[in-house]
PASE-919198 format. One line per field, with one value per residue: residue number from 1; z, y, x of N, C-alpha, C, CB in turn. Coordinates in steps of 0.05 Angstrom, whole numbers, plus 32768, in hexadecimal, padded with zeros to 4 digits. Each point is the difference from the previous one (the first is absolute). Glycine has a CB too. Layout:
<dotors>
pos = NUM, ...
nup = Z, ...
nnorth = Y, ...
neast = X, ...
caup = Z, ...
canorth = Y, ...
caeast = X, ...
cup = Z, ...
cnorth = Y, ...
ceast = X, ...
cbup = Z, ...
cbnorth = Y, ...
cbeast = X, ...
</dotors>
This chain:
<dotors>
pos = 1, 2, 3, 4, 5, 6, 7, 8, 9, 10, 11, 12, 13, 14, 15, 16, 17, 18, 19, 20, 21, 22, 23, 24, 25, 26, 27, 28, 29, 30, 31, 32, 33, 34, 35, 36, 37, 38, 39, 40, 41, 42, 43, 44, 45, 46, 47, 48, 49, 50, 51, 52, 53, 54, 55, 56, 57, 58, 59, 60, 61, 62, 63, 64, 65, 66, 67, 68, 69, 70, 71, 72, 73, 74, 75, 76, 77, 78, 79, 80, 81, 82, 83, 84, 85, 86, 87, 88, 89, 90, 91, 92, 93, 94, 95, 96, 97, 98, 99, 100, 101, 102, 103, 104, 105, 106, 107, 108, 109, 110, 111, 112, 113, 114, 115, 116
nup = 857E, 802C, 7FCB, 8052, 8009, 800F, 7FD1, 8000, 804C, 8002, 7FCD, 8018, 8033, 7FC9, 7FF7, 8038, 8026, 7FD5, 800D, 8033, 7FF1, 7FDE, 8038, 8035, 7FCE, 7FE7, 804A, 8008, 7FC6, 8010, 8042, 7FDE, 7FE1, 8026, 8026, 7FD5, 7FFF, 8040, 8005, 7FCE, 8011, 802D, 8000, 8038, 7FED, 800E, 802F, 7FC9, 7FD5, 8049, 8003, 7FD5, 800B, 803E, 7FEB, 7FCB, 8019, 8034, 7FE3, 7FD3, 8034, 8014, 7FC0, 7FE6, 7FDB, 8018, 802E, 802F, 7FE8, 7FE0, 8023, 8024, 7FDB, 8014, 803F, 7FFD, 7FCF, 800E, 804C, 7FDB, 7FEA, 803B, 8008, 7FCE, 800F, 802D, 7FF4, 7FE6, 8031, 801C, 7FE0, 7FEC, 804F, 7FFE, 7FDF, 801F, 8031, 7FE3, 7FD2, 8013, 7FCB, 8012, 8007, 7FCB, 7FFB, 8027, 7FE9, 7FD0, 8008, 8014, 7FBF, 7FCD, 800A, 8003, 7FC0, 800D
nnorth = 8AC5, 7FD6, 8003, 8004, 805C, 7FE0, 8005, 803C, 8009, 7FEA, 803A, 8036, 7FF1, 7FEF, 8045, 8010, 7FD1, 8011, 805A, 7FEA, 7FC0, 801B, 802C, 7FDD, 7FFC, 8041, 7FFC, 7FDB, 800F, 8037, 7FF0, 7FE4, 802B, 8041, 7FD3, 7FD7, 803B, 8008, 7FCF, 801A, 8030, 7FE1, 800A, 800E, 7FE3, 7FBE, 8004, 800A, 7FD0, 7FD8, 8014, 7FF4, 7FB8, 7FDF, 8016, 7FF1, 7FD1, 800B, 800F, 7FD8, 7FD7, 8016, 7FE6, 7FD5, 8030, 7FE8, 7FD4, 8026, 8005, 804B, 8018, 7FEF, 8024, 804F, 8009, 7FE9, 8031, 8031, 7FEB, 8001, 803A, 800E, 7FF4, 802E, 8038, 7FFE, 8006, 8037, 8027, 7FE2, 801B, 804D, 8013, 7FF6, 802C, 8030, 7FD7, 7FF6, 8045, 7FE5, 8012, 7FDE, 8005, 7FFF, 7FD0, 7FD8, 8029, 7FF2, 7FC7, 8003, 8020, 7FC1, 7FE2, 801A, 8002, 7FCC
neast = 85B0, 7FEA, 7FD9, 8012, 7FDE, 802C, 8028, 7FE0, 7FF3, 8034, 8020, 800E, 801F, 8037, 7FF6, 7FF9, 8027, 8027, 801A, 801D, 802A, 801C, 8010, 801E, 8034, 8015, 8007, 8032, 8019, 7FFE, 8008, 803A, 8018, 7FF7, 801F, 8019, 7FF6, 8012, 8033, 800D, 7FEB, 8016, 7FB6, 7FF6, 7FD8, 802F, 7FD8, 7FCF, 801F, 7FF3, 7FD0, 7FF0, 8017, 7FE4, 7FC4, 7FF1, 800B, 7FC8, 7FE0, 8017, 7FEF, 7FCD, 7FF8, 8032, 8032, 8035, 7FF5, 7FEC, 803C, 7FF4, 7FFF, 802E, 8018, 7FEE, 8002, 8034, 801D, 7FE0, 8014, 8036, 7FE3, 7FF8, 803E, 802C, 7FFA, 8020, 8039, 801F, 7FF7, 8036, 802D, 7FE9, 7FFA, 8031, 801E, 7FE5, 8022, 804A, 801B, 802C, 8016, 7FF3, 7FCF, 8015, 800E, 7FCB, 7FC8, 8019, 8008, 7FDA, 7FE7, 8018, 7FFD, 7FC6, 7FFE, 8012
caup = 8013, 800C, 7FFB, 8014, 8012, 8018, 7FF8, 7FF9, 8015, 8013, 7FE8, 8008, 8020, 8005, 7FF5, 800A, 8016, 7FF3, 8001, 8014, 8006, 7FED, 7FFD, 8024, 800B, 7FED, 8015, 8012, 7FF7, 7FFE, 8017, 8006, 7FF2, 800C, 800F, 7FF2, 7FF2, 8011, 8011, 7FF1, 8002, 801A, 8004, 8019, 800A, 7FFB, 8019, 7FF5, 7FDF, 800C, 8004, 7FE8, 7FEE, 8011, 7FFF, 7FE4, 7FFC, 8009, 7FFE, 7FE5, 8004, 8012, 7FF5, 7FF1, 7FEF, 7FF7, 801C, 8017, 8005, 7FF4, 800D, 8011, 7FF9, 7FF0, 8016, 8007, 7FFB, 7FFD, 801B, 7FFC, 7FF8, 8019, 8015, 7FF6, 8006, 801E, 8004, 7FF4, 800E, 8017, 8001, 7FF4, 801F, 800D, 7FF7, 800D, 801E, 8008, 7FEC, 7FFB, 7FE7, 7FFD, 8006, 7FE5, 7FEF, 8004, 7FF6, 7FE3, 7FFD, 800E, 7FFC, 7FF4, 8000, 8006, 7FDF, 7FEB
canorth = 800E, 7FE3, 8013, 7FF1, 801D, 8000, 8002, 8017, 8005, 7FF8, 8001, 8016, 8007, 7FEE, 8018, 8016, 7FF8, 7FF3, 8019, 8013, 7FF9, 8009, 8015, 7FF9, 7FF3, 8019, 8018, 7FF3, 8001, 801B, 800D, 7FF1, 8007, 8017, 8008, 7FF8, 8016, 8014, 7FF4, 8008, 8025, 8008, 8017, 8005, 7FF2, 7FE9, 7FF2, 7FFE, 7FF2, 7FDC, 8005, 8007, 7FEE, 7FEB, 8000, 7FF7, 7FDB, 7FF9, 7FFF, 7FEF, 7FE8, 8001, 7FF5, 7FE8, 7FFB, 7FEA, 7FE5, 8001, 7FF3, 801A, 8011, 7FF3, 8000, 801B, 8013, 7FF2, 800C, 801F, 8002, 8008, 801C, 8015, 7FFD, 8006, 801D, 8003, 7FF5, 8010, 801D, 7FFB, 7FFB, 8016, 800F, 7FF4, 800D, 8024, 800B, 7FF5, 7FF8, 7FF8, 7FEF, 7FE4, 7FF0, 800B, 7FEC, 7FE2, 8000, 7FFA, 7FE2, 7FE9, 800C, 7FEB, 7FE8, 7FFB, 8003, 7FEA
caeast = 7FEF, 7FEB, 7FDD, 7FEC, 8006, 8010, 8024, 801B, 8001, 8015, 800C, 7FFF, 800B, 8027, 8014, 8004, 8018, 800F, 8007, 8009, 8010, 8014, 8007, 800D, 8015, 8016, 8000, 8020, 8010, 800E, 8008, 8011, 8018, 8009, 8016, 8024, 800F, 8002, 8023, 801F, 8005, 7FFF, 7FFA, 7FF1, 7FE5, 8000, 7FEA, 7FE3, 7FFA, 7FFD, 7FE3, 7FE6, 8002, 7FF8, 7FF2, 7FF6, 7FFE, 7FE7, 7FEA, 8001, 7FF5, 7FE5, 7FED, 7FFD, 8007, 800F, 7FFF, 800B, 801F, 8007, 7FFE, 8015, 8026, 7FFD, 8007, 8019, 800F, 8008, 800A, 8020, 800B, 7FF4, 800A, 8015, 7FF6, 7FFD, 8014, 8006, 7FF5, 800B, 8020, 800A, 8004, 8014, 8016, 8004, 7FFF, 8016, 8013, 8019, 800D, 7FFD, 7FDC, 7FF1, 8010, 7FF3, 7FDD, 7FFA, 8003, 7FEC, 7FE3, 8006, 7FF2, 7FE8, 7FEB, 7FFC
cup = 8006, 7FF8, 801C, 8015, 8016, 7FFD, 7FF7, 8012, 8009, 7FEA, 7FFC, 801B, 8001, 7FF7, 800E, 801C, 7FF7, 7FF7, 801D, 8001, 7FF7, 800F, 8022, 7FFF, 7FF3, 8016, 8014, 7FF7, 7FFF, 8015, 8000, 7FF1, 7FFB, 8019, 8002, 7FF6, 8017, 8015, 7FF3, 7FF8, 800E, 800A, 8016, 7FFE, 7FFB, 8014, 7FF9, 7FE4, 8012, 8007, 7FF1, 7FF3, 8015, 8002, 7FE6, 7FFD, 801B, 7FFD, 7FE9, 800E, 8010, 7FEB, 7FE5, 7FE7, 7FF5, 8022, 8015, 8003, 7FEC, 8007, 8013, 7FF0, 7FF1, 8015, 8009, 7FEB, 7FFA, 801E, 7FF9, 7FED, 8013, 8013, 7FF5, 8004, 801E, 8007, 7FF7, 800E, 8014, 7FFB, 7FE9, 801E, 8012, 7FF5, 8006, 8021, 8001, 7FE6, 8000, 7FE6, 7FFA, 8002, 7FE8, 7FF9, 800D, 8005, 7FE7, 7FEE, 8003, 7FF3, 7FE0, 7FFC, 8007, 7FE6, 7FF5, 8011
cnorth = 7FED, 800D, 7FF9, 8027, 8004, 7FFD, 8017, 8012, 7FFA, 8008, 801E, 8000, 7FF1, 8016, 8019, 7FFD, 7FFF, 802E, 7FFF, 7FED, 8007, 801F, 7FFB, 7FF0, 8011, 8011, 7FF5, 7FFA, 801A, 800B, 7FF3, 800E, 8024, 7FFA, 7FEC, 8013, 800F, 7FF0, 7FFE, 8011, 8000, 8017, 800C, 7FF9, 7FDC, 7FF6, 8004, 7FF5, 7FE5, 7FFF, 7FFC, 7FE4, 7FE6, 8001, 7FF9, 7FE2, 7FF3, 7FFE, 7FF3, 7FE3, 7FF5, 7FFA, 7FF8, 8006, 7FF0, 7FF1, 8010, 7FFE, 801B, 8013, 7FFE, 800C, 8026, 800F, 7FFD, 800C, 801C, 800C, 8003, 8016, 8013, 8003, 800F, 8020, 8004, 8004, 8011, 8019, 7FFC, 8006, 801C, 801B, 8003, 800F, 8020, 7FFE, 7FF7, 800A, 8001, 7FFA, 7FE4, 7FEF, 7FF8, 7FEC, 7FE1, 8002, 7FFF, 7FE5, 7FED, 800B, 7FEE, 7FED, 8000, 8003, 7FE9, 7FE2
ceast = 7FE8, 7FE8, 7FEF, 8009, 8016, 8023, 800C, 7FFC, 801F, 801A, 800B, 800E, 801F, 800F, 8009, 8015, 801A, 8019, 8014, 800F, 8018, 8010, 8010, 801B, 8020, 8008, 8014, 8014, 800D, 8005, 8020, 8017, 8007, 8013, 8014, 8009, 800A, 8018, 8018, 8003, 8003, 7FED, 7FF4, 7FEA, 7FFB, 7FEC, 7FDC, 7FFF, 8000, 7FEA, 7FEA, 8003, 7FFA, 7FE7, 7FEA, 7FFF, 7FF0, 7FEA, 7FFA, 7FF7, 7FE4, 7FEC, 7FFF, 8005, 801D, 8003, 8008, 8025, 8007, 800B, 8011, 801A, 8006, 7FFD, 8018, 8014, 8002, 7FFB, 8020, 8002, 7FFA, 801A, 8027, 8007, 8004, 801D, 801B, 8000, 8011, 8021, 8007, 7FF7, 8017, 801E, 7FFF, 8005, 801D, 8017, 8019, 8009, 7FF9, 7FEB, 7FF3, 8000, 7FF2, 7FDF, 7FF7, 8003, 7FF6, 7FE7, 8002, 7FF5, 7FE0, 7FEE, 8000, 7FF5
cbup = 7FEE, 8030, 7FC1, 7FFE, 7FFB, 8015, 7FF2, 7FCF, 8002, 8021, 7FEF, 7FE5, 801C, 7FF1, 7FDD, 7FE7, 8015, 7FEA, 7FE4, 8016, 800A, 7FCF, 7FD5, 8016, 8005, 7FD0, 7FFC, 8016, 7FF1, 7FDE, 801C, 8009, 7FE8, 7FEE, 8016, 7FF2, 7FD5, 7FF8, 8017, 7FF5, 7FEF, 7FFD, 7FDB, 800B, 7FF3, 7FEB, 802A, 801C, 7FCC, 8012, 8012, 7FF1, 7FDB, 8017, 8024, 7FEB, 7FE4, 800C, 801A, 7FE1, 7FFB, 8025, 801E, 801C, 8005, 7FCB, 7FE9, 800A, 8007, 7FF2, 7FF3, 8012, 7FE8, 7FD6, 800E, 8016, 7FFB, 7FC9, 801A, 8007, 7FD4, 8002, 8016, 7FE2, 7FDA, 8009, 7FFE, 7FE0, 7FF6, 800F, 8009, 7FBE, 7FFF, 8006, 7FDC, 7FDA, 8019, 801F, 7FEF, 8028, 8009, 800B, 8027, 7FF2, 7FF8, 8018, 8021, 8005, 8003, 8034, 8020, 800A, 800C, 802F, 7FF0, 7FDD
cbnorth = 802E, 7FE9, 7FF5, 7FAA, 8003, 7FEA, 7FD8, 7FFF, 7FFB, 7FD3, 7FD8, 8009, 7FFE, 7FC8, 7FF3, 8010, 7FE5, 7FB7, 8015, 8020, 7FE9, 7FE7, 801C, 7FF9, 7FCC, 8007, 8013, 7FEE, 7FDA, 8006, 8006, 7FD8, 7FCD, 8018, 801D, 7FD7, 8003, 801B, 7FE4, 7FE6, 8017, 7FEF, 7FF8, 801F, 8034, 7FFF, 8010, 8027, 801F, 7FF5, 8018, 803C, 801D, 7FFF, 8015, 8029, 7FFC, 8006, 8022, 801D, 8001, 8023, 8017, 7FED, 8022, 801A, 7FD2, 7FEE, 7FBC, 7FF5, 8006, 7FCF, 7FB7, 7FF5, 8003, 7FD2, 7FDA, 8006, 7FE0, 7FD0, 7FF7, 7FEE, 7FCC, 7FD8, 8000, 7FE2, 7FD8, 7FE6, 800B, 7FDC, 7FBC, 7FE9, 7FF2, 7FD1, 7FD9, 801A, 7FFB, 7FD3, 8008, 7FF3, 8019, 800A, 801F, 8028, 8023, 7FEF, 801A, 802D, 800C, 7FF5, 803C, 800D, 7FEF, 800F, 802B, 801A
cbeast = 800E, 8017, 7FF8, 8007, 7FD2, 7FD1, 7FFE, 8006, 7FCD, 7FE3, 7FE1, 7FD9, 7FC7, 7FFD, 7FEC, 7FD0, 7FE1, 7FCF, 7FD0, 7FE3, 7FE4, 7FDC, 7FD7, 7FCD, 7FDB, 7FE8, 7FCD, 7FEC, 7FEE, 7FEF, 7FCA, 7FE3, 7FF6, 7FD6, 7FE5, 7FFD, 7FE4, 7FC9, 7FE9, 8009, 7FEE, 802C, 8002, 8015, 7FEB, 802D, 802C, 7FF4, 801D, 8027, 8013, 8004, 8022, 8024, 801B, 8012, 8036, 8013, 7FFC, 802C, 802E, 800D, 7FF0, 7FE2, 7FDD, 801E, 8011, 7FCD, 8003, 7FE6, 7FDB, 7FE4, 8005, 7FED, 7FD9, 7FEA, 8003, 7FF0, 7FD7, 8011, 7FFD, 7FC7, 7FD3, 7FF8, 7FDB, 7FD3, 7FE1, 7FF5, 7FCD, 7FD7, 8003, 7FF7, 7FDA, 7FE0, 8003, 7FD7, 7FCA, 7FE4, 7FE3, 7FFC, 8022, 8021, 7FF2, 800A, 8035, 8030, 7FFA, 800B, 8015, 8018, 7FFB, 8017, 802E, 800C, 800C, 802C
</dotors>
């Protein structure tokens, strides 16, 4: 512990930055991984958990808690889970408005491949 006023000042305000950084960055970890959870439930409010969680890691890098290129690639891959979902609704639409047997059988194949 420093004896000079100003060090344990600045000693004090690192702990307390050093707090909230901590706690902001637990808060995008957890937007994020609600809505990973909520895409492999398939669950309906996926478009507002992308949202909450794009929004979280922006405001993380806006202020530098983690890099720019981070943030980039982490939005970028929970875009490809979005776009996936999505992708999933359409072709499970597709199968009620058109159902045939055989469609069935080549939407599901294709709904398939697209998971893995």
């Amino acid at each position: 512990m420093p004896n000079i006023k100003s060090a344990i000042k600045r000693v004090r305000t690192n702990e307390k930055a050093n707090a909230q950084n901590t706690s902001q960055i637990s808060a995008m970890r957890t937007t994020i991984k609600q809505f990973e959870a909520a895409q492999a439930a398939g669950a309906e409010n996926t478009e507002a958990l992308y949202r909450d969680a794009v929004r979280s890691i922006d405001m993380a890098a806006s202020k530098g808690l983690i890099h720019a290129n981070k943030a980039g690639r982490d939005k970028s891959r929970l875009t490809k889970l979005l776009a996936k979902i999505i992708k999933i609704k359409k072709l499970t639409h597709l199968r009620r408005l058109f159902y045939l047997p055989f469609l069935s059988n080549i939407l599901t194949e294709f709904q398939n491949k697209q998971l893995e």
